[in-house]
C-alpha positions as CSV (number, residue, x, y, z in Angstrom):
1,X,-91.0,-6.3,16.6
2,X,-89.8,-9.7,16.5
3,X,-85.7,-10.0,15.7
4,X,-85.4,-6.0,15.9
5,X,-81.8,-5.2,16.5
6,X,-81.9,-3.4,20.1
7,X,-78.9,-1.5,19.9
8,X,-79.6,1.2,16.9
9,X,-75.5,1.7,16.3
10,X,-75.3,-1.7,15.2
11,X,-77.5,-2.3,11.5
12,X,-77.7,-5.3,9.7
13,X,-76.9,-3.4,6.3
14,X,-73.8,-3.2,4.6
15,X,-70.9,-4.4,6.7
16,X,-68.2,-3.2,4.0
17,X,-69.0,0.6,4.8
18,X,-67.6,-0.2,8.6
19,X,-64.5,-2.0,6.9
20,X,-64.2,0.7,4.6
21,X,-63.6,3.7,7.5
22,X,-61.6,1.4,9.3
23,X,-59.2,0.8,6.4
24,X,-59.2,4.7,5.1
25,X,-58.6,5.5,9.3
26,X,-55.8,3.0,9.1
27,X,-54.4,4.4,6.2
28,X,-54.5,7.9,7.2
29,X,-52.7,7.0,10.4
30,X,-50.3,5.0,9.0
31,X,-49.5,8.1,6.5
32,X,-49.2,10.7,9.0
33,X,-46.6,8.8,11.2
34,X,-44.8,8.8,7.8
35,X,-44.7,12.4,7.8
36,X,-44.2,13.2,11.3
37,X,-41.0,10.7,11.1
38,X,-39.1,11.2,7.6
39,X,-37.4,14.3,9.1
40,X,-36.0,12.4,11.9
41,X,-35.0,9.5,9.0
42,X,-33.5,12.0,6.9
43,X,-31.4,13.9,9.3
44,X,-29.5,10.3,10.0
45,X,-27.8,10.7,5.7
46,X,-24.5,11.9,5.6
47,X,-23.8,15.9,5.4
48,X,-23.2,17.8,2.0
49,X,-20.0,18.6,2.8
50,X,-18.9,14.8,3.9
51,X,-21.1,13.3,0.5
52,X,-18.2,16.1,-1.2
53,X,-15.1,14.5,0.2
54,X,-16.5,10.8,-0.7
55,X,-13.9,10.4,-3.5
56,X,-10.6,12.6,-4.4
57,X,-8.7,12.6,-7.4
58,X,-4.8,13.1,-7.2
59,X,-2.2,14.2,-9.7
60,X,0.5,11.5,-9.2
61,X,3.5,13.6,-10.8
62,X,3.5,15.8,-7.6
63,X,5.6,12.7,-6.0
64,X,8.6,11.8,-6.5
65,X,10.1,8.4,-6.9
66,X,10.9,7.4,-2.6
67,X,8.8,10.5,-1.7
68,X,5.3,9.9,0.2
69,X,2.1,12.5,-0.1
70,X,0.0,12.9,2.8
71,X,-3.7,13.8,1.7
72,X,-6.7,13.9,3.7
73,X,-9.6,11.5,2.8
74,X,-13.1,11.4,4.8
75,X,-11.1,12.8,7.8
76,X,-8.2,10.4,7.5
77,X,-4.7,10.6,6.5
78,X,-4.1,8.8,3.0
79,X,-0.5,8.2,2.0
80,X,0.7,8.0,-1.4
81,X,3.7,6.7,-2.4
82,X,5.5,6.4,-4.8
83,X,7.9,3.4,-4.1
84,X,11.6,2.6,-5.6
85,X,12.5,-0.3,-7.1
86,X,14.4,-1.6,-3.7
87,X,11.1,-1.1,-1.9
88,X,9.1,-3.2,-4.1
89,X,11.8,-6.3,-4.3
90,X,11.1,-5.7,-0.2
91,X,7.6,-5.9,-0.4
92,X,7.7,-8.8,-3.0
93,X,10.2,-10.8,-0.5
94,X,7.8,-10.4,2.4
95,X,4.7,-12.5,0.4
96,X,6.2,-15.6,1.8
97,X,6.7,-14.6,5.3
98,X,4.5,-15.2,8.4
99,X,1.9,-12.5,8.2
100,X,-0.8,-11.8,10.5
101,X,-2.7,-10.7,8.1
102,X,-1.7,-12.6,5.1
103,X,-1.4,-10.7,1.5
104,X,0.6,-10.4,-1.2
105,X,1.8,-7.4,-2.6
106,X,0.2,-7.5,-5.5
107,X,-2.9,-7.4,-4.3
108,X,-2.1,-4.7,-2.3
109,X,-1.9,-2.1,-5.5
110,X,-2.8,-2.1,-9.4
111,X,-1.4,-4.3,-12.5
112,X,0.8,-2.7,-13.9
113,X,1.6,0.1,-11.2
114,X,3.5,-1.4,-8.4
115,X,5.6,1.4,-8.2
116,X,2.3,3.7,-6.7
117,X,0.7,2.4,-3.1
118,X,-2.1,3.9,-1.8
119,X,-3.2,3.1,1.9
120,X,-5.4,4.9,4.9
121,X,-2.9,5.9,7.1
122,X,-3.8,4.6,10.3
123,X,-3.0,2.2,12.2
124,X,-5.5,-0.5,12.6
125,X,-4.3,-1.3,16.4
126,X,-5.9,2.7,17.7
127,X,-6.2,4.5,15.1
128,X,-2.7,6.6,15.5
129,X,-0.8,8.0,12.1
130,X,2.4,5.7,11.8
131,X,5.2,7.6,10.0
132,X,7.1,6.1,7.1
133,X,10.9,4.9,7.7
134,X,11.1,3.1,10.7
135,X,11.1,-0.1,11.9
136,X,12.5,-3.6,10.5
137,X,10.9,-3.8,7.0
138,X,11.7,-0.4,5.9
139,X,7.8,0.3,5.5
140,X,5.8,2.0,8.8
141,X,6.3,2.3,12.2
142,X,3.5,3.3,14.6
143,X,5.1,5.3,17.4
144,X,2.5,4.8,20.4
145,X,2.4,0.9,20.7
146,X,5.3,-0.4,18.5
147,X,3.1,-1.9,15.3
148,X,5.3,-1.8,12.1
149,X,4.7,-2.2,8.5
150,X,6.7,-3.4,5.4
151,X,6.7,-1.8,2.6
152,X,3.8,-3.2,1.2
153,X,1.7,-1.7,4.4
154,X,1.4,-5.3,5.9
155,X,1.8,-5.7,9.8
156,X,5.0,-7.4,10.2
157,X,5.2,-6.6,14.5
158,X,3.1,-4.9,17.1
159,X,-0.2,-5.2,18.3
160,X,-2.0,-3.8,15.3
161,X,-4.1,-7.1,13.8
162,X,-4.8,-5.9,10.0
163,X,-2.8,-4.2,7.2
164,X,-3.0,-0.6,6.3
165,X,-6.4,-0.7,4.4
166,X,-6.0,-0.1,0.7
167,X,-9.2,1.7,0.1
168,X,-11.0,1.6,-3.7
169,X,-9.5,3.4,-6.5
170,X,-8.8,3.5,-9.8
171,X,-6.8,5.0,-12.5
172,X,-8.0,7.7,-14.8
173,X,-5.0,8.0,-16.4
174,X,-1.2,7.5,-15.8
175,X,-0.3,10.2,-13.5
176,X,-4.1,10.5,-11.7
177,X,-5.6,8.5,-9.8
178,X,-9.5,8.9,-8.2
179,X,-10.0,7.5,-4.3
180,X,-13.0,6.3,-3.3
């Protein structure tokens, strides 16, 4: 037989079948290493219980005009407080100074509600809680390493580099407010 094929795995039919089981193979692979890896994937989304603490709403009439709530939001501190009208003239003073991290005071809180500032209450320098009162602005002091805050939250001294952070929220009506 002249031009016979020797090797009788090898024909000289159809070479789309051969493509075929090679694709289907691929596919099959490629599937099961899906499966055998979306538990591992999964496992990396956030808990129930943390998903639950993602946003908090607050009733604002619990504080006081010069008072500050403590609340805890995804494991921090978040301080609420309601500022007097000395406080705010403070923080409105300090929007012309030489800040580290420069911002005015407005956009450190709502239209219309300057009297309410909400912040994460830590420190941006390690992390520490700084309490409310001390220092030379009147605002925050940070008793491990010395940062302190007006009363707008902005570093005025200290190591820290950044303002309190003023996280996303909004107002769902005039005494509550919804973080995050």
């Amino acid at each position: 037989m002249v031009g016979a094929n020797p090797d009788p795995h090898v024909t000289d039919g159809d070479p789309n079948r051969r493509d075929f089981i090679h694709i289907a193979a691929g596919v099959a692979a490629v599937g099961i290493v899906g499966t055998l890896a979306w538990p591992f994937i999964d496992q990396m989304n956030p808990a129930g219980d943390t998903l639950a603490l993602a946003s908090i709403e607050f009733d604002l009439s619990k504080v006081a005009e010069g008072q500050q709530v403590v609340v805890k939001w995804r494991g921090k501190p978040l301080f609420i407080r309601f500022r007097t009208p000395k406080e705010i003239e403070e923080a409105i003073k300090g929007d012309h100074a030489d800040l580290r991290d420069p911002a005015t005071d407005e956009s450190r809180h709502k239209p219309g509600k300057a009297q309410y500032l909400i912040l994460v209450g830590t420190c941006t320098h390690l992390g520490c809680v700084p309490t409310f009162g001390g220092g030379d602005y009147g605002g925050w002091f940070c008793p491990c390493h010395g940062s302190v805050y007006d009363t707008s939250g902005r570093i005025r001294k200290g190591p820290a580099p950044l303002n309190l952070l003023v996280p996303e929220y909004s107002f769902l009506s005039d005494t509550k407010v919804k973080v995050g």
